[in-house]
N, C-alpha and C positions, 0 to 999 in steps of 0.2 A: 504493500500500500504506500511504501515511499516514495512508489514512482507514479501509485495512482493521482494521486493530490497534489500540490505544489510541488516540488522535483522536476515528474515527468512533465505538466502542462507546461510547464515556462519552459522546458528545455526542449520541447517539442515546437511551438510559438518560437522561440527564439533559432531555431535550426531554420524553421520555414521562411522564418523574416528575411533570413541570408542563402536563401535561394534551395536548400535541401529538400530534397522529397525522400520525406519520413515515414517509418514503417512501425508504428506505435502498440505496443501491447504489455500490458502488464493484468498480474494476479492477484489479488491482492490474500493474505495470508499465509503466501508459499514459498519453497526454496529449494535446496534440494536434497531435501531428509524427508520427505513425507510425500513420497511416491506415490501413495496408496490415494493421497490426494488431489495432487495435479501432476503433472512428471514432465519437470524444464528439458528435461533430456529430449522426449519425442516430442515436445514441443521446438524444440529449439532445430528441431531436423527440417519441421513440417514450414517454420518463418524463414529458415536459409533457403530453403527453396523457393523462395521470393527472389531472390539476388540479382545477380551479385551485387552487395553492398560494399559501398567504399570505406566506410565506416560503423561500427558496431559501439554502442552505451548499454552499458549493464547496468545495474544496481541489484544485488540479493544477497542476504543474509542474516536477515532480522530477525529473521521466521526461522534459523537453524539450529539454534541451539536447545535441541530436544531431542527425542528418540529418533532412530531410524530402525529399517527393518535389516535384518543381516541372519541368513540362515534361516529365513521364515520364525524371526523372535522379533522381540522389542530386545533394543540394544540402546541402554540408557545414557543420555550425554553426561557428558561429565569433562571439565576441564583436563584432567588429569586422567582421562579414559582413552587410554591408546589405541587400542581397537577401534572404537567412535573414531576416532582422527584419521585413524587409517586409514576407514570403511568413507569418512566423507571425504577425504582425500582423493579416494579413487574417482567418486561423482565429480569431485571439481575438476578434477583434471579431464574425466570426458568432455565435460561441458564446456571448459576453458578451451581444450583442443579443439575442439568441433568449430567453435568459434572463432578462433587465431587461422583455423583453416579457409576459412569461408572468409576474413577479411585483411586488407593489409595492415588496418588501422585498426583498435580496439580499445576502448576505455573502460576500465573496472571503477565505478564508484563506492568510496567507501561509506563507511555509515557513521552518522554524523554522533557529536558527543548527545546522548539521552539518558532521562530517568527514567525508572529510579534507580540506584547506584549497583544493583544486582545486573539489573538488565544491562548497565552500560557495561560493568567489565566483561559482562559475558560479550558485547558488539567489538571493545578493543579486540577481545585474542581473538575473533574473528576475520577483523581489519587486517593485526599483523599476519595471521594466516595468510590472509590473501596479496598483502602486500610481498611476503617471504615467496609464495607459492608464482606472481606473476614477475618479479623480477628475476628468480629461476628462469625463468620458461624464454626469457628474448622476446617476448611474444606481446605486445600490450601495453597497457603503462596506467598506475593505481593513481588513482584522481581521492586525495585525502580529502576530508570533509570538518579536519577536528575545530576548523574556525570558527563553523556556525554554534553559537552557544545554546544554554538551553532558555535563556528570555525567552518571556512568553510573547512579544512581537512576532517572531517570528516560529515560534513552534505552540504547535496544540497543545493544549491544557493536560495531556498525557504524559507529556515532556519527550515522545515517542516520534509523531509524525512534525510533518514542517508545515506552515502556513505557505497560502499561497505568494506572500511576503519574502519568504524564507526562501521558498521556490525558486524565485527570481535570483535573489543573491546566489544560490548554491547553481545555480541553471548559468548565470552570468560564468563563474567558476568554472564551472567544466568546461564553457565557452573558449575563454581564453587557454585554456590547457591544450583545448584541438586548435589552438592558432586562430582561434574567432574575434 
């Protein structure tokens, strides 16, 4: 839903304002540990088959830090659960490859500082995950979000999601990252 609300509009608005033709989709709730749910995998097969795109913007992880399924069980997340890390390790790297294949250019957004203080650390070691995980790979380049604060001008009353306020600032932000 980061990219349903503020995020995505402004950074969708703002790509078309400078002449892109955008290919807009987001889920709101999902990531990719809960398969059983929506599954970015065969989704992510079924939008590249739109292409070729010159350009690719992600944003997902908010929604990760919880069970997945592994060996037809729940497999319970836990920061210090290696197997989990593993086992999500593997999904991101399909999902990251699949991606890096299908475009020349690629932006991972990270997920910006939120409350409450549970939920945020569990977003860092996500962040660094992905930031560890895309500067490995050559492939991509991680669009840090830690500036946006959690004031409530700019994020919902959750401390979770962005205003459409917010939107613009962090949309402006990845702008300039892809040389906008």
């Amino acid at each position: 839903s980061m990219m349903q609300f503020g995020i995505g509009p402004a950074l969708k608005s703002g790509l078309e304002a400078k002449g892109f033709s955008v290919v807009y989709f987001v889920k709101k709730s999902t990531g990719l540990t809960w398969t059983h749910f929506f599954d970015w995998q065969a989704k992510s097969k079924e939008l590249l088959a739109q292409g070729p795109f010159q350009t690719i913007v992600v944003m997902l992880g908010s929604n990760d830090g919880r069970w997945l399924k592994y060996n037809g069980k729940r497999l319970e997340y836990g920061p210090d659960v290696h197997l989990w890390w593993q086992q999500y390790e593997i999904r991101f790297d399909e999902f990251y490859g699949r991606l890096c294949s299908a475009s020349p250019t690629l932006f991972w957004i990270g997920m910006p500082p939120m409350r409450p203080e549970g939920y945020h650390k569990k977003t860092r070691l996500f962040n660094q995950f992905y930031q560890r995980k895309i500067a490995a790979s050559g492939c991509g380049k991680y669009i840090d979000t830690n500036y946006l604060s959690t004031d409530r001008s700019v994020r919902w009353t959750d401390g979770i999601h962005v205003t459409n306020s917010g939107g613009k600032i962090v949309a402006s932000h990845i702008m300039k990252s892809m040389g906008l």
